[in-house]
C-alpha positions as CSV (number, residue, x, y, z in Angstrom):
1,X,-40.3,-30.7,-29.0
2,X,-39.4,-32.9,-31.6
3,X,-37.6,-36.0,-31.2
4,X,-33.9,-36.4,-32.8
5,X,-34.2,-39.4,-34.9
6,X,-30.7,-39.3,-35.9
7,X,-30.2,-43.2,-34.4
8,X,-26.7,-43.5,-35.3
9,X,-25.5,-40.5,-33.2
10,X,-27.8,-41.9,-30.6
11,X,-26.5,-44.8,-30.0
12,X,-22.9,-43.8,-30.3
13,X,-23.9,-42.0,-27.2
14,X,-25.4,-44.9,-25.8
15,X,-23.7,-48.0,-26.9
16,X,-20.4,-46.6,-28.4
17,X,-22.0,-47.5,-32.1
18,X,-24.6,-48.3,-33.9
19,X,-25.2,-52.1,-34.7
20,X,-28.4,-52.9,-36.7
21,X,-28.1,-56.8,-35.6
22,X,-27.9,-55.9,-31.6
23,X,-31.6,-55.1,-31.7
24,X,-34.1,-57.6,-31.1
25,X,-37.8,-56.1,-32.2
26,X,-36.7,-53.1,-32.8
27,X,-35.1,-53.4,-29.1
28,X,-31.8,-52.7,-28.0
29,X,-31.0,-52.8,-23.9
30,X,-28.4,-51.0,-21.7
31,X,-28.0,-51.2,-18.2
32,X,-26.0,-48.5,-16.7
33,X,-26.2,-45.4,-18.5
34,X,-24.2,-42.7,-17.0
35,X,-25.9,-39.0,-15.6
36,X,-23.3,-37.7,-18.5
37,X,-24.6,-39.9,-21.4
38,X,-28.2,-38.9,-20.1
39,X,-27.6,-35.2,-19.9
40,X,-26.4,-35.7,-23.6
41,X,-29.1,-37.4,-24.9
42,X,-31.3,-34.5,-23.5
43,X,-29.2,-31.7,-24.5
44,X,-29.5,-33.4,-28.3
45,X,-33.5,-34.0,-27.8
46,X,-33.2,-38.2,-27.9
47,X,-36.0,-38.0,-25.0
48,X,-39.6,-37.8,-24.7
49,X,-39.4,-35.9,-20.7
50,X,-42.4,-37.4,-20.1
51,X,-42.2,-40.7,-20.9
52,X,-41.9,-43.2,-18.1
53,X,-42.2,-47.0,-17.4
54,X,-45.7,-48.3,-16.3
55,X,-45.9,-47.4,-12.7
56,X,-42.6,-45.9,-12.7
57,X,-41.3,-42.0,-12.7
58,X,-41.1,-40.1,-15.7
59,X,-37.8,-39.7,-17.4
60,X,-37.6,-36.2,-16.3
61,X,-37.6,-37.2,-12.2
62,X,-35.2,-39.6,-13.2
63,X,-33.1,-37.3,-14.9
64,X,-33.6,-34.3,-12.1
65,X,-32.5,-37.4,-9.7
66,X,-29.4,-38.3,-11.7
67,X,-28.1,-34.7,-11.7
68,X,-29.1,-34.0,-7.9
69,X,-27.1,-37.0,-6.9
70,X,-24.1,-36.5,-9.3
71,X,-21.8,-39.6,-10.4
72,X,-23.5,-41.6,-7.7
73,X,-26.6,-43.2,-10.0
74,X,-26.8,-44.7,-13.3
75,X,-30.1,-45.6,-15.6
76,X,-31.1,-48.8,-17.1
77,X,-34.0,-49.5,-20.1
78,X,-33.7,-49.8,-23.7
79,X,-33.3,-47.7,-27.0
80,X,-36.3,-48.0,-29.4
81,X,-35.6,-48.0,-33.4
82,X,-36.3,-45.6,-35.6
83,X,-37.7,-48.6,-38.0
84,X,-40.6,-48.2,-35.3
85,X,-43.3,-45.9,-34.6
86,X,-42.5,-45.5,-30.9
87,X,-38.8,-44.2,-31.4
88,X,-37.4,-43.3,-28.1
89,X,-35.2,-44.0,-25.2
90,X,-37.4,-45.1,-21.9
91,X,-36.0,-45.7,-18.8
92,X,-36.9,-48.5,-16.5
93,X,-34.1,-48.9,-14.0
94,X,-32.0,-47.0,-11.7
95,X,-29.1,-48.4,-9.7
96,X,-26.4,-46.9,-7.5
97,X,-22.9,-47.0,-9.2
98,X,-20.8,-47.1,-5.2
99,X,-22.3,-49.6,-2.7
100,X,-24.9,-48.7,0.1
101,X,-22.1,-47.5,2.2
102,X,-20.4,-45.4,0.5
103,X,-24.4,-43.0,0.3
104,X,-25.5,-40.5,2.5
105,X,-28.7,-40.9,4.0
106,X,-30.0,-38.4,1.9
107,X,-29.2,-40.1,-0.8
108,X,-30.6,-43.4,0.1
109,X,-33.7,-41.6,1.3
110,X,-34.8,-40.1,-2.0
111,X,-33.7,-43.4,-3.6
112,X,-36.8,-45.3,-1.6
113,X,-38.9,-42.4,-2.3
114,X,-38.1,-42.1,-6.2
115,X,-38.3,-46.0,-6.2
116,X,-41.7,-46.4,-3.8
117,X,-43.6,-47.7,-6.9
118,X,-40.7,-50.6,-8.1
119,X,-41.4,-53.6,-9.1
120,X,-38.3,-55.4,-8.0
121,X,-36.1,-53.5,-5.5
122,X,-33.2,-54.2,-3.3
123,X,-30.3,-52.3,-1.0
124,X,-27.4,-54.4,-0.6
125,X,-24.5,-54.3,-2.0
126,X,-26.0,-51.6,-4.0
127,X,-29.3,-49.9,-4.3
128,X,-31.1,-51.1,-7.4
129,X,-35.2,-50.4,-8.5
130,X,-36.7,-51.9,-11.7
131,X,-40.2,-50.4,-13.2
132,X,-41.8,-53.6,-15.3
């Protein structure tokens, strides 16, 4: 597949605009990107499935999470430039948009599964894994 590199339509998804000056070496973050936003940047090929943070899950488990826990997660991580060799959106956080008690226990099951290899993790108010 090959990668959209249309950056302007990207980050409209992403950040409601592009703004050359809110990257920072050719890095821009986010923190709670919605399953909607992240079905769209599939649907418009913005990201590499199989790329995933360090120890973390690939895009795609994130993504197949997202869906199979509608409006209940979001995604965190950063939009590359296209001034950069290594265009792409990775993922490197996932967080739950209700508080722990307002889950099932399905839900916070496959959390501490999809999250066994976080770096930083925590369940109260909300659940919450980071991949460094």
């Amino acid at each position: 597949m090959n990668m959209n590199t249309n950056i302007d339509f990207r980050d409209e998804i992403i950040f409601n605009g592009y703004e050359e000056d809110e990257y920072s070496g050719g890095i821009r973050r986010f923190l709670a990107l919605t399953q909607s936003k992240v079905n769209m940047l599939v649907e418009h090929h913005f990201i590499n499935l199989d790329e995933k943070q360090d120890k973390g899950p690939s895009a795609k488990e994130l993504i197949d999470f997202l869906n199979n826990h509608s409006s209940k997660f979001c995604l965190g991580g950063f939009a590359i430039s296209n001034d950069r060799s290594d265009y792409n959106v990775v993922f490197d956080s996932i967080q739950s948009i209700v508080s722990t008690d307002k889950l099932t226990a399905e839900d916070i099951m496959d959390f501490k599964y999809l999250c066994r290899n976080c770096d930083d993790f925590s369940s109260e108010p909300i659940l919450y894994g980071w991949w460094d």
